[in-house]
VEXMAR-583448 format. One line per 8 residues: their letters; for each residue x, y, z of C-alpha. Coordinates in steps of 0.25 Angstrom, whole numbers, always signed. Each point is the difference from the previous one (the first is absolute). Layout:
<atoms>
a = X Y Z | ...
</atoms>
This chain:
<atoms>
xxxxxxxx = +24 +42 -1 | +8 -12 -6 | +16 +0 +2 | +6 +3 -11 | +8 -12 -5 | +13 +9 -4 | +1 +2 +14 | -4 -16 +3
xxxxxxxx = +11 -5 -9 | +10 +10 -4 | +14 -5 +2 | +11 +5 +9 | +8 +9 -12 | +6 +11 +5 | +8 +12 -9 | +7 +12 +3
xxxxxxxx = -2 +12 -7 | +8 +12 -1 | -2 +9 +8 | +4 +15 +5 | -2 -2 +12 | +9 -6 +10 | -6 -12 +10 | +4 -13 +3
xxxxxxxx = -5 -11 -8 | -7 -13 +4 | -5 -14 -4 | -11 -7 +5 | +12 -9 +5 | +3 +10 +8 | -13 +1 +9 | -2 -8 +14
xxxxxxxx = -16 -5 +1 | -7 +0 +13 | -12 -5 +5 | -9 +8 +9 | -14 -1 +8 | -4 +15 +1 | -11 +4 +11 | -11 +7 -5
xxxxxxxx = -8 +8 +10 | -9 -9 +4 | +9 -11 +2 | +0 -7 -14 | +14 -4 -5 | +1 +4 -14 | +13 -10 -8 | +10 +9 -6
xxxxxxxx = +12 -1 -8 | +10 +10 -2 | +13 +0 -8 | +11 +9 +5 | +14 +2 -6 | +13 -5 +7 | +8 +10 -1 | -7 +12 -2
xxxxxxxx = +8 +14 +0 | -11 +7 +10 | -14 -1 +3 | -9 -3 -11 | -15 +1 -2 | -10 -10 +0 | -9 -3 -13 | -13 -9 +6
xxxxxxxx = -11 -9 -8 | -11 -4 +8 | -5 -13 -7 | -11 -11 +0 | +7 -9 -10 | +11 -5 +9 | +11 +8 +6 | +9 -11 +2
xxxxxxxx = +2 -4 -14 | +3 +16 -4 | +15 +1 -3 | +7 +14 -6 | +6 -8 -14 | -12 +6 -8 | +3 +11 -9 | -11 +9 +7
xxxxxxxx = +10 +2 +10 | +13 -1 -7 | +3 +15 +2 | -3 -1 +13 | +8 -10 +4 | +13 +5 -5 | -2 +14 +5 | +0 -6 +15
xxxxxxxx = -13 -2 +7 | -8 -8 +10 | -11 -6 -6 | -13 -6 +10 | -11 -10 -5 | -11 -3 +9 | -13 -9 +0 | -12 +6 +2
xxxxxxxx = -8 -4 +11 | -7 -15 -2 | +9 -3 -12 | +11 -10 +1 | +9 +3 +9 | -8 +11 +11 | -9 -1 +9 | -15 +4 +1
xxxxxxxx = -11 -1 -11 | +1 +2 -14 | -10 +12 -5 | -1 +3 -14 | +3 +15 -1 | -2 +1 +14 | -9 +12 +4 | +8 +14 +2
xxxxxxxx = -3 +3 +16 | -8 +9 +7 | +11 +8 +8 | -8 +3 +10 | -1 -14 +4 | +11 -3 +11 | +9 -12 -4 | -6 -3 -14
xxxxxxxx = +8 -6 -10 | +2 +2 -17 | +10 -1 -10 | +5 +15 +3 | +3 -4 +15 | +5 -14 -2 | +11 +8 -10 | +2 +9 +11
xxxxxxxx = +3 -7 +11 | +10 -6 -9 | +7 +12 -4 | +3 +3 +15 | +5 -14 +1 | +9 +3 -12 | +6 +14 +5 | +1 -5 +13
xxxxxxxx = +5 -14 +0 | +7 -3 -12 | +14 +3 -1 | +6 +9 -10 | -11 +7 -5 | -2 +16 -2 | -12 +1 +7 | -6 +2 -15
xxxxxxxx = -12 -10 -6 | -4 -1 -13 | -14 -9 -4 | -1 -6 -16 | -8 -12 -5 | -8 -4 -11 | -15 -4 +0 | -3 -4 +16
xxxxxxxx = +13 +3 +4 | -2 +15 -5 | -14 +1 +6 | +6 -2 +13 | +12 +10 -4 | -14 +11 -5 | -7 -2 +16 | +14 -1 +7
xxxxxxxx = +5 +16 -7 | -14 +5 +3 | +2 -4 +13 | +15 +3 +3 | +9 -3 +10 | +10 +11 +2 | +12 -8 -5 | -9 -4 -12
xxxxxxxx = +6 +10 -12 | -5 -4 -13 | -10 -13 -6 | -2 -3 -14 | -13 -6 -3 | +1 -10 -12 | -12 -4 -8 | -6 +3 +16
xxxxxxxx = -16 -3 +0 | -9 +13 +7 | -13 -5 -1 | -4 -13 -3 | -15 +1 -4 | +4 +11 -9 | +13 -4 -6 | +9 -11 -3
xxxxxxxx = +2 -14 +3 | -15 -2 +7 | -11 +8 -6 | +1 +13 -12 | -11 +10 +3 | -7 -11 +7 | +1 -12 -12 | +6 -10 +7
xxxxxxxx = +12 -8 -7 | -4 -13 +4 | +11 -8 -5 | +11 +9 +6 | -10 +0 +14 | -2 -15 +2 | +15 -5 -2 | +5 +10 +7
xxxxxxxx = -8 -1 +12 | +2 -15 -1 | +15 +0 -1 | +2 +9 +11 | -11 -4 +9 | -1 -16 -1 | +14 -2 +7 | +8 +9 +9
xxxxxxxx = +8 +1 -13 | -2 +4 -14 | -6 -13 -6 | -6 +2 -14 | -13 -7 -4 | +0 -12 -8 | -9 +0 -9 | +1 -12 -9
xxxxxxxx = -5 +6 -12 | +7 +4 -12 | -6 +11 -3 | -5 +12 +11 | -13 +5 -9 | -6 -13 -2 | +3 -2 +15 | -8 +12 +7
xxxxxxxx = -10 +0 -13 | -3 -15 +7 | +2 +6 +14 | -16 +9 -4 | -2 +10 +9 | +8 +5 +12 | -8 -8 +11 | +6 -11 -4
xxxxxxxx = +13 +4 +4 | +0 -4 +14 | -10 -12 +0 | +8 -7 -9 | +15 +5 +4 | +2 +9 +11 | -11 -4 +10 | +1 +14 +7
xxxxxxxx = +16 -5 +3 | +4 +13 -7 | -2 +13 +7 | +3 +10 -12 | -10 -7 -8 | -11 +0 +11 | +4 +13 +0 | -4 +2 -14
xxxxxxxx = -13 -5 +1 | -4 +7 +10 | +5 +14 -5 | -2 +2 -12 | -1 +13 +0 | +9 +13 +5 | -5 -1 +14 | +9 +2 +12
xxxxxxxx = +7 -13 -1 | +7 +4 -13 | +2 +15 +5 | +6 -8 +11 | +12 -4 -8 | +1 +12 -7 | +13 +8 +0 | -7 +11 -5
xxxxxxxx = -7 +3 +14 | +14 +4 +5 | +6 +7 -12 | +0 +15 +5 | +13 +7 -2 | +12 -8 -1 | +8 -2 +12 | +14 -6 -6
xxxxxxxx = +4 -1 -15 | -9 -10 -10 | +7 -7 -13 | -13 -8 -6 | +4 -7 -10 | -11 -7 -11 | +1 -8 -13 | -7 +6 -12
xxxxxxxx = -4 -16 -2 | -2 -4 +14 | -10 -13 -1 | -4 +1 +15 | +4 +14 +7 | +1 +10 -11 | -11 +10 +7 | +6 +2 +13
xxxxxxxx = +13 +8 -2 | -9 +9 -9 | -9 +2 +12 | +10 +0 +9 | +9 +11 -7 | -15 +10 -2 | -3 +0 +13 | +11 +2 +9
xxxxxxxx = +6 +11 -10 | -13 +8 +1 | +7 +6 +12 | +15 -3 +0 | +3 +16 +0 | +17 -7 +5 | +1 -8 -13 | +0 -13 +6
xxxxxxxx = -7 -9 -9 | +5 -5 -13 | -6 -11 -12 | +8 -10 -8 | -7 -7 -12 | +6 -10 -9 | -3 -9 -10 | -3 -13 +9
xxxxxxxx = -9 -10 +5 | -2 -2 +15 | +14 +1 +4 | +9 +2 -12 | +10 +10 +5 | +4 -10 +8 | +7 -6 -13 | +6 +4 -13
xxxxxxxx = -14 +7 -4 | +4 -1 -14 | -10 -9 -8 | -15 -1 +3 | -7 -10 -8 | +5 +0 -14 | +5 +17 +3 | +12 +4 +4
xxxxxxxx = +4 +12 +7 | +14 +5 -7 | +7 -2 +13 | -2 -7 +14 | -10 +10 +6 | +1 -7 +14 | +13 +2 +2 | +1 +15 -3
xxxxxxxx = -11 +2 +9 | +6 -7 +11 | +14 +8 -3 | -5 +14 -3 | -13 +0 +7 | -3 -10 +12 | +17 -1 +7 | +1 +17 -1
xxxxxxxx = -14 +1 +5 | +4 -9 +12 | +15 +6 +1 | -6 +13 +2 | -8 -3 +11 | +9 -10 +8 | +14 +2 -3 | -2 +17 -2
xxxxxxxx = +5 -1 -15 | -6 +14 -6 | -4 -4 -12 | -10 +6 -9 | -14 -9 +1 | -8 +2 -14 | -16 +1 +5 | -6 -10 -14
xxxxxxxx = +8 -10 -5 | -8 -5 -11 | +4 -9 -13 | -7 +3 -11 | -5 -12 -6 | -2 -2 -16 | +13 +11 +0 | +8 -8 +10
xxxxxxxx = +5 +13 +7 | +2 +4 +12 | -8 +12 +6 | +2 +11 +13 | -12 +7 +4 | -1 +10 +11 | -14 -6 +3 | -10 -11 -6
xxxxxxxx = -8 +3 -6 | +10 +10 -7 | -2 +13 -4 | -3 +1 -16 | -2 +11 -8 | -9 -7 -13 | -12 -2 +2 | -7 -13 +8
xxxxxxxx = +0 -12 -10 | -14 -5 -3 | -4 -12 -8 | -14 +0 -4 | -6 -14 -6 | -8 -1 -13 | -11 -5 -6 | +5 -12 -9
xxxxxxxx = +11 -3 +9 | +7 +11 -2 | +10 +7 +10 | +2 +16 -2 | +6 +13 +8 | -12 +7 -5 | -13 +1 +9 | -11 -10 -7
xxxxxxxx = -11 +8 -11 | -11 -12 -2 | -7 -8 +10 | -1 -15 +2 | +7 -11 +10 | +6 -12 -3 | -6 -14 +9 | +5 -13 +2
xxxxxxxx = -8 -13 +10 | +7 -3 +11 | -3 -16 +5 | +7 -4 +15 | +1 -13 -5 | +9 +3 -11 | +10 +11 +5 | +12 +7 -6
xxxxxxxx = +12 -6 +4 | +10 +10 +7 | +11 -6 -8 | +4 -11 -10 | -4 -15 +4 | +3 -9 +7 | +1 +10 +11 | +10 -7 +12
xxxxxxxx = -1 +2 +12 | +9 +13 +8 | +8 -7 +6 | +2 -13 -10 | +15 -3 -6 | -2 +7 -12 | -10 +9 +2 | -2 +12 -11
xxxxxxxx = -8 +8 +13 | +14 +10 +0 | -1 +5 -14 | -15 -1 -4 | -2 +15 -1 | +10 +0 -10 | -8 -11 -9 | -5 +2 -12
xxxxxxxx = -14 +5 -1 | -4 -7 -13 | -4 -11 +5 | -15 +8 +5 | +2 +8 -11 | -13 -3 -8 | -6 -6 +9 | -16 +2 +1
xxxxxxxx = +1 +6 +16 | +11 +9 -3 | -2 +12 -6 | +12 +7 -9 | +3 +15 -3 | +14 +4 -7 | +6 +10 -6 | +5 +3 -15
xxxxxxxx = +16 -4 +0 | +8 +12 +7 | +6 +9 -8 | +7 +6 +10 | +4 -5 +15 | -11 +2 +11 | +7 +0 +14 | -11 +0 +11
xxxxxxxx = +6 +4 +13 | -9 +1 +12 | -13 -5 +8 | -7 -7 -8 | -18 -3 +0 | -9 -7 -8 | -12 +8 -2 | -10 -10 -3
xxxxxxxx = -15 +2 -4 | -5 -14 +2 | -15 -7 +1 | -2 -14 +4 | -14 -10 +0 | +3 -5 +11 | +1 +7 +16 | +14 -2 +2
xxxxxxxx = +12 +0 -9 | +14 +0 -2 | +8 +11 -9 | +15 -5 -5 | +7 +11 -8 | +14 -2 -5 | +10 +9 -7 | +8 -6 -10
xxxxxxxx = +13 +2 -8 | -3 -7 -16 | +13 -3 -6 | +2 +3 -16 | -2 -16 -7 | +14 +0 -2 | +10 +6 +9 | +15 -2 -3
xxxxxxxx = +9 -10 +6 | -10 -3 +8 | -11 -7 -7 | -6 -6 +12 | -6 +13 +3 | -6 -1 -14 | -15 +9 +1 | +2 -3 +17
xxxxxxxx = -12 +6 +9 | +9 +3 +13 | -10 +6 +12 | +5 +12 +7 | -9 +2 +9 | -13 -6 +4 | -11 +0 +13 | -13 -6 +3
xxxxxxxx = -12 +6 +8 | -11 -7 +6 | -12 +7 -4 | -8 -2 +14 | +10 +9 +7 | -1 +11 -10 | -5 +9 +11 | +12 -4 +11
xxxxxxxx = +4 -13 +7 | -6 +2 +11 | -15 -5 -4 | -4 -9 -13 | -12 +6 -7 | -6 -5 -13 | +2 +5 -14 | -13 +5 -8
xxxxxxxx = -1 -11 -12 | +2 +7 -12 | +4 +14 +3 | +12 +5 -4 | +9 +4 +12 | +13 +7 +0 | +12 -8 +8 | +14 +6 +0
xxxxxxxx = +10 -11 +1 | +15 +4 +6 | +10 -7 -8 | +11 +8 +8 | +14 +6 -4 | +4 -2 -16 | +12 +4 -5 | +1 -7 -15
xxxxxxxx = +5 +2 -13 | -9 -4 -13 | +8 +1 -10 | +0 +4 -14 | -9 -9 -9 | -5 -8 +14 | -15 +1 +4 | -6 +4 +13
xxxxxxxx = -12 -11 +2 | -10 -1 +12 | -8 -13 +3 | -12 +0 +9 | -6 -13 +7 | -7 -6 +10 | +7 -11 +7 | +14 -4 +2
xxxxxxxx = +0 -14 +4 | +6 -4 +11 | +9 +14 +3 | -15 +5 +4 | -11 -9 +5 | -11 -2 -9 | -12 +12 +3 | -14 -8 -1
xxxxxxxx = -5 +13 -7 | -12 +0 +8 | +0 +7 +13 | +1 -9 +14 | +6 +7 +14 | +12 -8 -2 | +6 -6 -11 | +10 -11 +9
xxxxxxxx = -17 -5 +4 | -3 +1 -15 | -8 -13 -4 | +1 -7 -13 | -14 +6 -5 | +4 +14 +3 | +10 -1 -13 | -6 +6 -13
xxxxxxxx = +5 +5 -12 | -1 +16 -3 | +0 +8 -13 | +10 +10 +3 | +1 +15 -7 | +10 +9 -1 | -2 +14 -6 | +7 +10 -8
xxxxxxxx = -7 +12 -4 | +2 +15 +2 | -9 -2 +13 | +6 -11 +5 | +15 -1 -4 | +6 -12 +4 | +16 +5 +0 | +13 -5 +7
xxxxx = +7 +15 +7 | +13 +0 +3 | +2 +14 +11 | +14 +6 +3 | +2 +8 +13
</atoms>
């Protein structure tokens, strides 16, 4: 849940762009801050910052962020609001509670309340009380409030709309985490991701402010390989001073503390409009939006939910979103989503601008073109896309006709980095942690613990558009595993006018699964040595273009060292207990045959 820097440290540029319309046009220049102290209801003031035109033509709505990162350094300069700004609108920024500038105690994805408990307190009523403030209050305002933010700030914009104020008319959860033992920055299907869990728990938890970990090391996998196992953690470092990762130790499974937090407990039918918005490349929140989106619009008969998706890391349609990595984009993806999709979105609900609102906006990525779907998945008419591997490494669209498995040992002590080394730390000057997903896969490729599948060059483009699984047909020696699967894009040896992208392995999609909580989250149970079991790993929403004389490749694996903590492969109650004797190596199978077909399935609505 990290800020994304093009928000941080974007620079006060501000451009006017034709428009049909006729508005009075502002500046950030021509905004007058104010500092308030808010009062929740129970008494804790809550710092808030709004900025309000000086000479507005009428009353204007109010577009609120609810933030851990510092409220009073935010400003309205950044090009994530441009639009807004010189449209006319009153913008809010508040610390949540226990962070900076408020009041109360800092809670790490405080728990959503119980309503039947007079006078508690969450995210949803701390934004509420603030909206009737705002309506209230604050001169010059429409009596109309709109919620955004990215990362944290659009997890408290998720809990504020599922639980509305009336004045509250439209949020857009960005890159918003759901549930945090399932998805996203914390845990994936109950792997933990250690290195993303321990700094941030740190840098949020160790100081009232964000305050990152110094590691004085060089390189991040040498560090945690030296940390061993978990337990170390908090009699070396945190000394039980850091309540989130207590917390860890002592949940380590989907129980009620994790259900807790979960927005999906409140996701019924939608009460006000939904814009989620997610990065296809997203290194900390990728899964939420995804969630998110499937869930409220099982039962949203009105219409009321919409998705973005673009070509980004965490955060990058706060920016130009037109490169990535070594890849660009043909055209600055974050500004046309914030121009065609996320100021009408807004406009429409708070300043009563009829204007058509698509359901999907989607880029398609390999083709670099934009898509509108009337729902997502969408609705197809060709058959589901299923890609079957091959004895002898191959990777085929027909079903399997021999027998056989491919195996590979996999040895804790000596784990498969996540991406090249040295591996900074997330929060270091310099660090590659925004754009790792785009790195080039070569550098495992061949690897002894990594197992490889590809097809023949294509000789025609292979689009696959919809939810995508890993079907996997797995065995392990050990009583507890780990299953990486990752989809990727393999670039012809040469490729012209760009011949960095020379025979390129760009990963598409990818997911991991914790084999002990192959029957749910809610209890750890051993896997049977040696028997081949069936796990189906989600690797969410694809929409990619393979194109002609490309390759489709899928790698499997068993540790990705230190995105996900290192699995002992031997069965104990809890792996953050785990002692350095419970650490083996495991000889790992993975089957293709006509009974068991390991396959990647790609399924349109």
């Amino acid at each position: 849940m990290g800020y994304p820097p093009a928000v941080l440290a974007a620079a006060l540029t501000t451009v006017f762009l034709p428009d049909a319309r006729t508005f009075q046009t502002f500046q950030a220049s021509d905004y007058v801050r104010t500092e308030h102290r808010i009062k929740a209801r129970d008494g804790v003031e809550l710092f808030t910052v709004t900025f309000a035109p000086r000479n507005a033509n009428g009353p204007l709505p109010v577009l609120m962020t609810r933030t851990p990162y510092n409220a009073g350094s935010e400003g309205i300069g950044s090009p994530y609001l441009s639009e807004f700004v010189r449209d006319g609108y009153v913008f809010c920024f508040q610390d949540v509670r226990g962070h900076y500038g408020s009041g109360g105690t800092f809670v790490m994805q405080r728990p959503m309340r119980d309503p039947r408990v007079k006078g508690a307190v969450d995210e949803a009523t701390d934004a509420y009380d603030t909206v009737d403030w705002l309506v209230k209050k604050l001169p010059g305002t429409n009596g109309k409030v709109g919620m955004l933010g990215i990362s944290y700030d659009g997890w408290t914009a998720l809990v504020a709309g599922l639980d509305p104020h009336p004045a509250l008319k439209a949020v857009s959860p960005q890159a918003a985490p759901v549930d945090m033992w399932e998805n996203d920055d914390f845990h994936r299907n109950g792997a933990f991701r250690l290195s993303y869990g321990f700094e941030y728990a740190f840098s949020m938890e160790s100081q009232r402010g964000f305050t990152p970990f110094d590691f004085k090391a060089a390189d991040m996998y040498d560090w945690y390989l030296r940390l061993g196992p978990l337990s170390n953690v908090d009699g070396r470092y945190f000394k039980g001073q850091i309540p989130t990762w207590t917390d860890f130790v002592e949940h380590p499974d989907h129980d009620r503390y994790w259900l807790d937090r979960s927005a999906v407990s409140w996701m019924k039918k939608p009460k006000i409009p939904f814009l989620f918005v997610g990065g296809w490349w997203d290194q900390e929140d990728p899964i939420g939006p995804y969630t998110a989106y499937h869930t409220l619009s099982k039962n949203d008969p009105d219409g009321l939910v919409r998705l973005a998706l673009g070509p980004w890391n965490h955060g990058g349609w706060a920016g130009k979103g037109d490169v990535l990595g070594p890849f660009s984009f043909g055209s600055d993806t974050g500004a046309t989503f914030r121009a065609d999709v996320q100021k009408p979105f807004f406009d429409h609900y708070l300043k009563e601008q009829v204007t058509k609102l698509d359901r999907c906006t989607v880029f398609r990525t390999g083709a670099n073109a934009w898509q509108k779907y009337d729902q997502w998945p969408p609705k197809k008419k060709d058959r589901n896309a299923t890609l079957y591997l091959q004895s002898g490494g191959l990777a085929l669209f027909d079903p399997p006709k021999t027998g056989g498995y491919d195996e590979f040992v996999s040895d804790p002590a000596k784990p498969v980095p996540y991406r090249t080394r040295p591996i900074e730390p997330h929060y270091a000057n310099g660090s590659r942690w925004w754009s790792w997903m785009v790195e080039d896969q070569r550098f495992v490729d061949g690897r002894p613990d990594v197992l490889t599948w590809l097809t023949e060059p294509l000789k025609d483009p292979v689009t696959l558009t919809g939810d995508a699984f890993a079907r996997l047909f797995a065995s392990t020696s050990g009583t507890d595993s780990d299953w990486i699967v990752k989809l990727i894009d393999v670039y012809p040896d040469t490729v012209k006018g760009q011949p960095k992208l020379g025979g390129y392995q760009l990963m598409v999609r990818s997911e991991v699964v914790r084999a002990r909580y192959r029957n749910g989250g809610a209890k750890a149970v051993p896997v049977p040595a040696g028997k081949p079991l069936k796990y189906d790993v989600d690797l969410h929403w694809i929409d990619h273009t393979f194109a002609r004389g490309h390759r489709i490749m899928v790698q499997v694996q068993s540790t990705w060292f230190p995105l996900i903590d290192r699995n002992p492969q031997t069965f104990v109650p809890n792996i953050f207990k785990a002692k350095p004797t419970d650490f083996h190596k495991a000889t790992q199978r993975v089957f293709q045959s006509k009974a068991m077909p390991s396959r990647i399935e790609v399924a349109s609505g």
